[in-house]
C-alpha positions as CSV (number, residue, x, y, z in Angstrom):
1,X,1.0,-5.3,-23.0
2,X,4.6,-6.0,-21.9
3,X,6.0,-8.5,-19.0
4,X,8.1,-5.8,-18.0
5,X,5.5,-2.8,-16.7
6,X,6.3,-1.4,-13.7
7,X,3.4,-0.5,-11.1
8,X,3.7,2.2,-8.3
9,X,1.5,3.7,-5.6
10,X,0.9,7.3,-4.0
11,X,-1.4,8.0,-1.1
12,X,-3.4,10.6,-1.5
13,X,-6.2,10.3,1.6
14,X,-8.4,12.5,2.5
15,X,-8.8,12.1,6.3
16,X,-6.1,13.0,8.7
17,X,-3.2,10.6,9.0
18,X,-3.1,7.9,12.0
19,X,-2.3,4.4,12.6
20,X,-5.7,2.8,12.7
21,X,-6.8,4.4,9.3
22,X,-3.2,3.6,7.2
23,X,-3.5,-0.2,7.5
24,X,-4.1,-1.0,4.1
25,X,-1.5,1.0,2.9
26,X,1.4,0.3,5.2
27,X,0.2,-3.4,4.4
28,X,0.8,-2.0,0.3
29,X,3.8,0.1,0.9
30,X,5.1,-3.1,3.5
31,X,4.9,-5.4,0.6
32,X,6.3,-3.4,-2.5
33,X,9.4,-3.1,-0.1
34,X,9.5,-6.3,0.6
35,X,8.7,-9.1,-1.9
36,X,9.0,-10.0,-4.8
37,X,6.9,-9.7,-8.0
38,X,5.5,-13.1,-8.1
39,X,3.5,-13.0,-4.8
40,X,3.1,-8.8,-4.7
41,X,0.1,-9.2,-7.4
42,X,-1.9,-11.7,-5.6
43,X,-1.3,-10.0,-2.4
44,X,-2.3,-6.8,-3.7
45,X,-5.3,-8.0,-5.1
46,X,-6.2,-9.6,-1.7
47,X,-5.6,-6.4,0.1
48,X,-8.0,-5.0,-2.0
49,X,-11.3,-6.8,-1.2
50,X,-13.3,-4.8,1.4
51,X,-13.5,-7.6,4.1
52,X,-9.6,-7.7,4.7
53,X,-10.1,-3.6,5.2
54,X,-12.5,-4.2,7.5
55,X,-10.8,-7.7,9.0
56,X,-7.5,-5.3,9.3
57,X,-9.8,-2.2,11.0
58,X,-10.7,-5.0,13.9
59,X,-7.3,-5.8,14.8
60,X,-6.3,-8.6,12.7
61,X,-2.7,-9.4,12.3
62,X,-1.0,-8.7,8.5
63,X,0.3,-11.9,8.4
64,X,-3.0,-13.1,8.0
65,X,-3.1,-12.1,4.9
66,X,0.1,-13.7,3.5
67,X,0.5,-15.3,0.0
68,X,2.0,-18.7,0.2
69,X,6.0,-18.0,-0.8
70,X,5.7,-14.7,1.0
71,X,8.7,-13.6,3.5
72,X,6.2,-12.9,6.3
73,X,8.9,-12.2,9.2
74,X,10.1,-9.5,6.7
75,X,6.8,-8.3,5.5
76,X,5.5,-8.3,9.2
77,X,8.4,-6.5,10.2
78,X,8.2,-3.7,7.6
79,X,4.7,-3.4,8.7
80,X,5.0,-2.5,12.2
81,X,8.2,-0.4,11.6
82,X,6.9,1.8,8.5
83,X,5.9,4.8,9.9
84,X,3.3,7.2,8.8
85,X,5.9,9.8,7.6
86,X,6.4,7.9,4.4
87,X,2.5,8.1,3.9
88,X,2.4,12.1,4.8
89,X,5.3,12.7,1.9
90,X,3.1,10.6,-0.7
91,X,0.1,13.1,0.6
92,X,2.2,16.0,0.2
93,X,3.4,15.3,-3.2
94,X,0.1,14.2,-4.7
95,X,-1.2,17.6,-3.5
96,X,1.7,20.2,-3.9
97,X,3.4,18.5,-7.4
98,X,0.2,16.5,-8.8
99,X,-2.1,19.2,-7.9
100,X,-4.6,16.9,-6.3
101,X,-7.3,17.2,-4.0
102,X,-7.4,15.2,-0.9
103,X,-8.3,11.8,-1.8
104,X,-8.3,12.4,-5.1
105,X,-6.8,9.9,-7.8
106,X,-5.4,10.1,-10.7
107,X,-3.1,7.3,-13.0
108,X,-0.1,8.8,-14.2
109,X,1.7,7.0,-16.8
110,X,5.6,7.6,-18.1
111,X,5.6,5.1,-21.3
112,X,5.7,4.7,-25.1
């Protein structure tokens, strides 16, 4: 109910860690890193939808997917850099401090 809520994401997969199989969340991770609030939400949400995994699976480019008002050079860049160490650490925490299963999810919420 307020403007200012704050969203975060972990990765928790279940499958073993690679390039092909992270491009939907180094796209995710890419973006929180990069832009700003106004064009992350409508991003996200297009990120979601099942035929930009798949689109994303066959080789097509991030920027593809930008937002009008998006830093793409910056969000492109992010994307190709972010290695899949940062996703590994989300796994590990999820499963060592959340005590999750792999793959499992779960909403965790610090608030009033």
């Amino acid at each position: 109910t307020s403007s200012h809520t704050r969203v975060g994401i972990l990765n928790n997969p279940s499958s073993k860690i690679q390039e092909d199989n992270t491009a939907i969340a180094r796209g995710i991770l890419a973006a929180f890193l990069t832009q700003n609030n106004s064009n992350l939400k409508s991003f996200l949400s297009k990120l979601s939808k099942e035929e930009t995994a798949k689109s994303l699976a066959a080789g097509t480019k991030i920027v593809k997917f930008l937002i009008p008002g998006m830093d793409g050079d910056t969000l492109e860049k992010k994307y190709n850099t972010l290695g899949l160490d940062l996703i590994k650490t989300h796994q590990m925490f999820c499963q060592e401090v959340l005590k999750l299963l792999p793959g499992q999810m779960a909403v965790i919420s610090n608030g009033r």
